[in-house]
C-alpha positions in Angstrom: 83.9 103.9 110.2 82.1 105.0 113.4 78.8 104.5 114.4 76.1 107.0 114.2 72.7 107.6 113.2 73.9 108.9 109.9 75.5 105.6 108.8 72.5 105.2 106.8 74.0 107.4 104.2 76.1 104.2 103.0 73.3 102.8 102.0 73.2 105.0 98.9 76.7 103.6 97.7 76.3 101.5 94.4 77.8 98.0 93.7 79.9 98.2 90.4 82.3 94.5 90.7 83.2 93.3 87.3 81.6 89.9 87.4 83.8 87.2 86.7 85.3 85.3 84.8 85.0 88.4 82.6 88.7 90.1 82.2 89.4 93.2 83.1 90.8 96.4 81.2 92.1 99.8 82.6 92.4 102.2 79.9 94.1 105.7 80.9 93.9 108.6 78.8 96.1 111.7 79.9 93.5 114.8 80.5 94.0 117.9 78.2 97.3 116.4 76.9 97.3 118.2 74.2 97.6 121.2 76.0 100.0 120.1 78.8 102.3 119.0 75.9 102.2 122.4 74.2 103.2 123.8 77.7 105.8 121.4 78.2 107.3 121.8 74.5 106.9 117.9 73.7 108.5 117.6 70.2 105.7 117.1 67.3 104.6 114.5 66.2 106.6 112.4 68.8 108.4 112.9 71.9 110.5 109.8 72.4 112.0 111.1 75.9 108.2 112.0 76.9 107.2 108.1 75.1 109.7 106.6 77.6 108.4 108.4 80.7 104.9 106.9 79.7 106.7 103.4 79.3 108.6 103.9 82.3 105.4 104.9 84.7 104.2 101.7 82.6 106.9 99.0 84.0 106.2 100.9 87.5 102.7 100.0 87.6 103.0 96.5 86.6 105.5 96.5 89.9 102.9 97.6 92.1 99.9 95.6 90.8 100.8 92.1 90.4 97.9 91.1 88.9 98.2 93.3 85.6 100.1 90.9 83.6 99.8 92.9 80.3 100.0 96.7 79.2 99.7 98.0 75.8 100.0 101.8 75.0 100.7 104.9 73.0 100.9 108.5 72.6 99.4 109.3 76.4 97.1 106.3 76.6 97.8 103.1 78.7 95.8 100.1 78.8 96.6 97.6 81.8 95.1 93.6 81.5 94.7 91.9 84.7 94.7 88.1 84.7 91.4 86.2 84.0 91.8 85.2 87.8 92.3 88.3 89.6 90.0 89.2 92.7 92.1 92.3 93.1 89.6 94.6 95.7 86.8 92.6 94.7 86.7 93.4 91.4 85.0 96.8 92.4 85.5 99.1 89.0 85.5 102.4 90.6 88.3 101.0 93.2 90.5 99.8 90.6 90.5 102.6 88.1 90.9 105.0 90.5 94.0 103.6 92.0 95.9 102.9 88.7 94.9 106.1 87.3 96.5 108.0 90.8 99.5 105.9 90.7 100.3 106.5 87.5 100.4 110.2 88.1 102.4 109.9 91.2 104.9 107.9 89.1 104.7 110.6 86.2 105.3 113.0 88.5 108.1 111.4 90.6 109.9 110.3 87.6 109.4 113.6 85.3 112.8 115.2 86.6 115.1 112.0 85.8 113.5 112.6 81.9 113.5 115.8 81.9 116.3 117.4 84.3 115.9 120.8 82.3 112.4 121.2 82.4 110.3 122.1 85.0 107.2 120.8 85.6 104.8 123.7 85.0 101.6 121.8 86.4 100.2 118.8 87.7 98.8 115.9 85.3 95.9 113.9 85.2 94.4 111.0 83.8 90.6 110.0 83.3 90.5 105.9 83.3 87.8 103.6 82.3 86.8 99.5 82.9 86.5 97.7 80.0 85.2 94.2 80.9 85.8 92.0 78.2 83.6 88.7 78.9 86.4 86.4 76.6 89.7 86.5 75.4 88.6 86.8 71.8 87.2 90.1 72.8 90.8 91.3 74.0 91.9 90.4 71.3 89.7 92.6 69.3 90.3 95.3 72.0 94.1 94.8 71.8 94.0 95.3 67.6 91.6 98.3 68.0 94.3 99.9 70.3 97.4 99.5 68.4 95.4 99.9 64.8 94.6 103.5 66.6 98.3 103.9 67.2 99.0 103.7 64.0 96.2 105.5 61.9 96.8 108.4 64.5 100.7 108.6 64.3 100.5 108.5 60.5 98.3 111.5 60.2 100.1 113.1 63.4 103.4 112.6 61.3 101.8 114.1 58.1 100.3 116.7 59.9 103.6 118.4 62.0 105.5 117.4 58.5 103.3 120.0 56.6 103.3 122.9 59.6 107.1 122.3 59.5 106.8 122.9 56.1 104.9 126.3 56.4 101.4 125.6 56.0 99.0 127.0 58.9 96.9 124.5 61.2 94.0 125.0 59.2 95.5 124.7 55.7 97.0 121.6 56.9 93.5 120.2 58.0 92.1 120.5 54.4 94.9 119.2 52.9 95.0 116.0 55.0 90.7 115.8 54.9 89.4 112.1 53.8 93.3 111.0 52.8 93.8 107.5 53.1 96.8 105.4 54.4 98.4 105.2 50.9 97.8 108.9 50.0 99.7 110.0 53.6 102.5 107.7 53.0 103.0 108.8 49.2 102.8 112.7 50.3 105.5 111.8 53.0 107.2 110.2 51.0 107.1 112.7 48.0 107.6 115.7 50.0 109.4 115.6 53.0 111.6 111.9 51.5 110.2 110.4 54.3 109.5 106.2 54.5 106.9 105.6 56.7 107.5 102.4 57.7 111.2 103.1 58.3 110.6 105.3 61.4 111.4 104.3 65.1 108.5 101.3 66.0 108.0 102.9 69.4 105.8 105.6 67.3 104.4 103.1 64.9 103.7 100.3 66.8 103.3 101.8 70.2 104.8 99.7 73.7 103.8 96.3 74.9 104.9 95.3 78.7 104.4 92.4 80.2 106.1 89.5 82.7 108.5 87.4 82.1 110.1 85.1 84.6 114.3 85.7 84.3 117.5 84.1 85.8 118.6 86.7 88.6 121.3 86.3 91.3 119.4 86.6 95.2 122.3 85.9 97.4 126.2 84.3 97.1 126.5 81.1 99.5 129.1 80.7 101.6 131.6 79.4 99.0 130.6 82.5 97.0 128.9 80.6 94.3 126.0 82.4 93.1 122.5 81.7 93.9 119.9 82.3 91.4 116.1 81.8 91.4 113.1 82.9 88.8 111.8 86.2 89.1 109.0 87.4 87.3 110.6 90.8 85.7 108.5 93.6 83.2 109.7 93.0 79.5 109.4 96.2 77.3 108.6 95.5 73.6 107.9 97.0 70.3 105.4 94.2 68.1 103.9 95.0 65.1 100.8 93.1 65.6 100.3 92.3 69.8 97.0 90.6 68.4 98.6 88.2 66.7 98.5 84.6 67.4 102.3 84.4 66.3 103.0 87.0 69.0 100.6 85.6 71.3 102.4 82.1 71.3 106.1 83.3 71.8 104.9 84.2 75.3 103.7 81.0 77.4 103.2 83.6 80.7 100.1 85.2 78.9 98.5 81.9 77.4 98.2 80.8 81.5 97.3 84.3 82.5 94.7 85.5 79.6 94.3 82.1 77.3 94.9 81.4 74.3 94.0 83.4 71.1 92.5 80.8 68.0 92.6 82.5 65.5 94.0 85.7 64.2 91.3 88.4 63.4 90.8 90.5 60.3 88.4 93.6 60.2 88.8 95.6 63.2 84.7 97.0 64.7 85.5 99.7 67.3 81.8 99.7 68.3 81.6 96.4 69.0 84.8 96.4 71.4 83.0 99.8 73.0 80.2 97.8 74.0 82.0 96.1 77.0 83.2 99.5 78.2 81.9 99.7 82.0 80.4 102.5 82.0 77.6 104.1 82.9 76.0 107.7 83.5 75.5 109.1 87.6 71.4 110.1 88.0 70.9 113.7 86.9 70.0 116.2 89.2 71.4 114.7 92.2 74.3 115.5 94.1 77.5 113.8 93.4 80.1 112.8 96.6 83.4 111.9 95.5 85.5 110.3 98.0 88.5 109.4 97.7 90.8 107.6 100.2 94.6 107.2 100.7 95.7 103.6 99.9 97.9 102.2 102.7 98.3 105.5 104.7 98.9 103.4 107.7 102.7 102.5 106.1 102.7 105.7 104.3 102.7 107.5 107.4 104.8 105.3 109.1 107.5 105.1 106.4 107.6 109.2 105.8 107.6 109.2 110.1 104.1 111.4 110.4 103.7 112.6 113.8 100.9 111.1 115.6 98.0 111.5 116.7 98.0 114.1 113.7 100.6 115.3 111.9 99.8 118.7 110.8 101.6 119.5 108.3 100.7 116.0 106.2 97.1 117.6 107.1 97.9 120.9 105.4 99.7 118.9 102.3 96.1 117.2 102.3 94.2 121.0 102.9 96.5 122.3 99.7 95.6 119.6 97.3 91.7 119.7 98.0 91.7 123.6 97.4 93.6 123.0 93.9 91.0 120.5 93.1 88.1 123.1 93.6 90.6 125.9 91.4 90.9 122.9 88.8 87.3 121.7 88.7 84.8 124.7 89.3 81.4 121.9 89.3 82.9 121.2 92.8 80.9 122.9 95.8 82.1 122.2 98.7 85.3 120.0 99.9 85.2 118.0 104.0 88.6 116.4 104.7 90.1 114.3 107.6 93.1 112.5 107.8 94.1 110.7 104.1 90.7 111.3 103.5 88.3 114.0 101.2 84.9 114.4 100.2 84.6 116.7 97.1 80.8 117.6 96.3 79.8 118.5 92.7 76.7 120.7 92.5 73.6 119.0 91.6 73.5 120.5 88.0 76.6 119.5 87.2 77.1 117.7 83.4 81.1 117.4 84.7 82.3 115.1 81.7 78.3 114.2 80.8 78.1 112.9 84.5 80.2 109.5 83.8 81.5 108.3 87.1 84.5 106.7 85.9 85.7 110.1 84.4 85.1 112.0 87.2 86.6 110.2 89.4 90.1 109.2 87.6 90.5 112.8 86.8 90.1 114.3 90.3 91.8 111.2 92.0 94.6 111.7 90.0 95.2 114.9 89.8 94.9 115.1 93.6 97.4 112.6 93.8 100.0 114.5 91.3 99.5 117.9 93.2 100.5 115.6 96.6 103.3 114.8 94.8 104.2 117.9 93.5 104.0 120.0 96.5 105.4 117.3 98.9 108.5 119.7 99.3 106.3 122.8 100.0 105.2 121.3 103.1 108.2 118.7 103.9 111.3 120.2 102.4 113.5 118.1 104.5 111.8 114.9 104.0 112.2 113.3 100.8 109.2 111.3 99.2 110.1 108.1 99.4 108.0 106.2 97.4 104.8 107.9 95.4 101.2 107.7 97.3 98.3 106.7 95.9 94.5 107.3 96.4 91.6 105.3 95.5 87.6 106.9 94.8 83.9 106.1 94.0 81.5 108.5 93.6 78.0 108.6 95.3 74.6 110.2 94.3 72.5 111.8 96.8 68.6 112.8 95.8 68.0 115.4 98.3 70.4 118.5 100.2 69.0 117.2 103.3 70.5 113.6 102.6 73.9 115.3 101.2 73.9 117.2 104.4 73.9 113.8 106.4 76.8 112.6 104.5 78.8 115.5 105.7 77.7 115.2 109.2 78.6 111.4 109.3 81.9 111.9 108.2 82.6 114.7 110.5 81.5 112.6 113.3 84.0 109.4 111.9 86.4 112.4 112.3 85.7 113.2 116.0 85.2 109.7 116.9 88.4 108.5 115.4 90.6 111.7 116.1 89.6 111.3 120.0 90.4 107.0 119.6 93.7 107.5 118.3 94.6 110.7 120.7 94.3 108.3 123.4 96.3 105.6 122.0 99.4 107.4 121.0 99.2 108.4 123.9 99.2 105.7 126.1 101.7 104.5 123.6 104.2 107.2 124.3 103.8 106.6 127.7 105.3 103.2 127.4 102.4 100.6 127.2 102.1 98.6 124.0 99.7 98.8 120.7 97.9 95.7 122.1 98.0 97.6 125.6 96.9 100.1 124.6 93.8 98.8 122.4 92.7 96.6 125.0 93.2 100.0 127.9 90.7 101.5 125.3 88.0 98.9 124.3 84.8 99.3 125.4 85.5 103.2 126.3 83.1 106.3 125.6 83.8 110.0 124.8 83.5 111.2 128.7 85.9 108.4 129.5 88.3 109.3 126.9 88.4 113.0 127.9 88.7 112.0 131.6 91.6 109.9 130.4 93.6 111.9 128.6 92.8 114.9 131.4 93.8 112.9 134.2 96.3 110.7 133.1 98.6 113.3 130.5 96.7 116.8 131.3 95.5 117.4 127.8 91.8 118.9 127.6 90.7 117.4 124.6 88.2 120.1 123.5 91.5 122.7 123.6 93.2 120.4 120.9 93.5 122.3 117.2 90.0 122.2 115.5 91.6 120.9 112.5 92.4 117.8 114.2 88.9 117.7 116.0 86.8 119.2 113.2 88.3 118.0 110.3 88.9 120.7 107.3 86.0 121.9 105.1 87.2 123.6 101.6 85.0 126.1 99.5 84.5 129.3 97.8 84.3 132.1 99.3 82.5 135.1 97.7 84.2 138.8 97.9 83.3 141.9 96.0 85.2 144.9 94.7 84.6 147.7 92.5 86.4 148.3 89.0 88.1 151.0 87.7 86.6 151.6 83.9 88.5 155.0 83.4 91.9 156.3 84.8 91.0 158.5 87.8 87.5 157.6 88.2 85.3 154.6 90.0 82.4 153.2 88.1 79.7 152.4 90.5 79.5 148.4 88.4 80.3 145.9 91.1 82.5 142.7 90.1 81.9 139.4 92.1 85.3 137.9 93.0 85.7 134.0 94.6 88.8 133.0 96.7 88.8 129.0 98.1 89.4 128.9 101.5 89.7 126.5 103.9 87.8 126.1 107.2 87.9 124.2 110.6 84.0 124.5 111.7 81.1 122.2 113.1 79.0 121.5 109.9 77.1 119.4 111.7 75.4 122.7 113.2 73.0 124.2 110.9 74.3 127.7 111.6 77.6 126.7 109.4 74.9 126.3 106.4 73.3 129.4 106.9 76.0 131.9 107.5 77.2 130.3 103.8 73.9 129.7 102.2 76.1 130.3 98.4 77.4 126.9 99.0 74.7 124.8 98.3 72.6 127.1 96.4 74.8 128.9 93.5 
């Protein structure tokens, strides 16, 4: 971050680490799945092919996150345990959630076309995620029952439910015949009607998925007598349990008992309210305006793996442009967007209630459906580069009391943007001219702006304040206000007016007040 005399804008960023020894829980729930699956035409009540993509984006995360050493989910619900030991970024809530929830949807969306070849993918997913801190292992355990005692209360009535429209009977005739039924009653009516045995159907729906690592036997290398050589590798192991609570499950699995601990006893009655209790959450001030920034995770070998053009690659900067203005179509509490480099800022207007203001929420749903519509539209922008692995993005979110103070925070990130952008034009530069990184750091330490520009005039001819504004000024995204008129009848104009808003995107000095006032809507409607 560069130095400024807005830098005390970070001051207004909250601490939120999970305090240890505490474990920790990412739940992800897909967003307005029961819509994308309607869209999608996910068989009712269960889509095995669509259950395995879940499982499969499952496995991937454990991959990427070594310490989640447990998963557990359902339906379109995940829950990911890291180990009781874990310092993974500091245990900061917002950090976490927000990665897990965007990789996941870079996985879904990477892996959607190997499990379903014949389907296009209509629109990008997202997925809110949540912290539940649960201060002991017998709280897991409680959390891990509630989970899969959910599973199977709502795939029971899912299964009754489809059976009975199936059947004939409308959505709302099937409501009141399934009202205040009990477990026994759906699986006598199943049984009765449609010669169904509940218990005899596949235990993916039933039971839901349970991942976790196992160390196996694999083959690294032959020696030179071409004898195999194996070693212990810690592998994901996909499973279908009937009770994942359960000491007798619990104890097959030595990895978890040094991982989580051990479980004592084996529970009976199930209290959702008390395992909701250690849910991290909490609510963002009201009537203050909400930042959320999010941030590519490992750019630096993201860009160097997919061979971004530097200084700037423009067209990874458009790719970034793109998904910003489909987060402002998708979410209409969003303001104003400022973007530079991997990096966004999306403002939600200060009377926003955007999912009753609860931070996690808000910023697992934009994070990862920015990262989906990245992956989505990577071909748009580099249809001869193939993604080679899927992105993610991390977020927090940031209250600010005043316009003035909000105002600030955009001005100190579009001066990181100049400061940075002028930095790294001058060492790629030097750098293409032969001299090394460590050259060319050490050429540059110490420099200022007038020495930078003198630099790159005098040594490679470039006038620095001719380079493309979005590289200099960064990219701001918003809505822009048009008006037409409207036709009422054939052949004749009505005088009514009807107010029209297209986002666009922008290359301009927000520092400068005039920006503000030649848009006065944006901070004001």
């Amino acid at each position: 971050m560069a130095n400024s005399k807005y830098e005390y804008v970070k001051s207004f960023e909250a601490e939120d680490e999970v305090m240890f020894p505490n474990l920790i829980v990412i739940r992800i729930d897909g967003c307005d799945f029961s819509r994308f699956s309607q869209v999608h035409k996910f068989e009712k009540p269960n889509d095995e092919t669509a259950l395995n993509l879940m499982n499969s984006c499952a496995s991937a995360v454990l991959e990427e996150f070594p310490d989640i050493v447990f998963a557990y989910g359902y339906s379109d619900e995940y829950s990911f345990v890291f180990k009781k030991t874990s310092r993974f970024y500091q245990r900061r809530a917002c950090k976490i959630l927000s990665l897990v929830a965007s990789f996941f949807a870079a996985v879904y969306v990477t892996k959607w076309e190997e499990f379903f070849p014949q389907r296009k993918l209509e629109y990008a997913p997202s997925f809110a995620s949540k912290v539940v801190s649960c201060a002991s292992v017998e709280v897991l355990q409680v959390y891990l029952a509630w989970r899969q005692h959910d599973c199977h209360i709502s795939n029971q009535y899912d299964t009754c439910f489809w059976m009975l429209v199936k059947s004939g009977k409308t959505l709302r005739e099937t409501h009141e015949i399934l009202k205040d039924t009990q477990k026994q009653q759906r699986n006598e009516l199943l049984f009765q009607q449609f010669g169904i045995n509940y218990r005899m159907l596949p235990v993916l729906f039933r039971q839901g998925s349970c991942l976790f690592k196992t160390k196996v036997e694999e083959t690294v290398k032959h020696d030179e007598n071409g004898n195999p050589v194996k070693r212990l590798r810690r592998r994901e192991t996909l499973v279908h349990s009937e009770n994942i609570a359960a000491r007798s499950f619990w104890n097959e699995h030595s990895s978890l008992h040094k991982d989580l601990g051990n479980f004592a006893k084996d529970i009976g009655k199930i209290e959702p309210d008390y395992v909701k209790s250690f849910q991290f959450e909490n609510r963002l001030l009201p009537l203050t305006w909400v930042v959320v920034r999010i941030d590519g995770c490992h750019f630096h070998r993201f860009s160097e793996v997919h061979e971004f053009e530097k200084p700037n690659d423009e067209q990874a900067l458009k790719l970034m442009n793109s998904c910003a203005v489909a987060v402002l179509e998708k979410f209409q509490d969003i303001a104003f967007a400022y973007g530079v480099s991997d990096e966004y800022s999306f403002v939600l207007k200060n009377e926003s209630e955007l999912y009753k203001r609860q931070p996690s929420k808000i910023i697992s749903a934009m994070v990862s459906f920015f990262t989906s519509t990245y992956v989505i539209r990577w071909g748009d922008f580099f249809p001869h580069k193939k993604l080679k692995y899927p992105p993610s993005f991390d977020g927090r979110a940031v209250c600010y009391p005043t316009s003035e103070i909000l105002l600030d925070y955009l001005a100190w990130r579009q001066v990181d943007c100049h400061i940075n952008n002028q930095y790294n034009t001058c060492f790629w530069m030097l750098v293409k001219s032969g001299k090394s990184k460590t050259q060319a750091q050490e050429y540059l330490k110490g420099t200022q702006t007038r020495e930078k520009n003198e630099l790159l005039s005098q040594q490679f001819g470039i006038e620095y304040n001719s380079l493309p504004l979005i590289f200099r000024m960064g990219s701001s995204v918003f809505r822009l206000k048009t008006q037409e008129r409207v036709t009422e009848k054939k052949g004749e104009v009505s005088g009514k007016q009807v107010e029209e808003e297209e986002v666009v995107v922008d290359h301009s000095n927000i520092i400068d007040h005039c920006f503000w006032q030649q848009h006065p809507h944006i901070l004001t409607s």
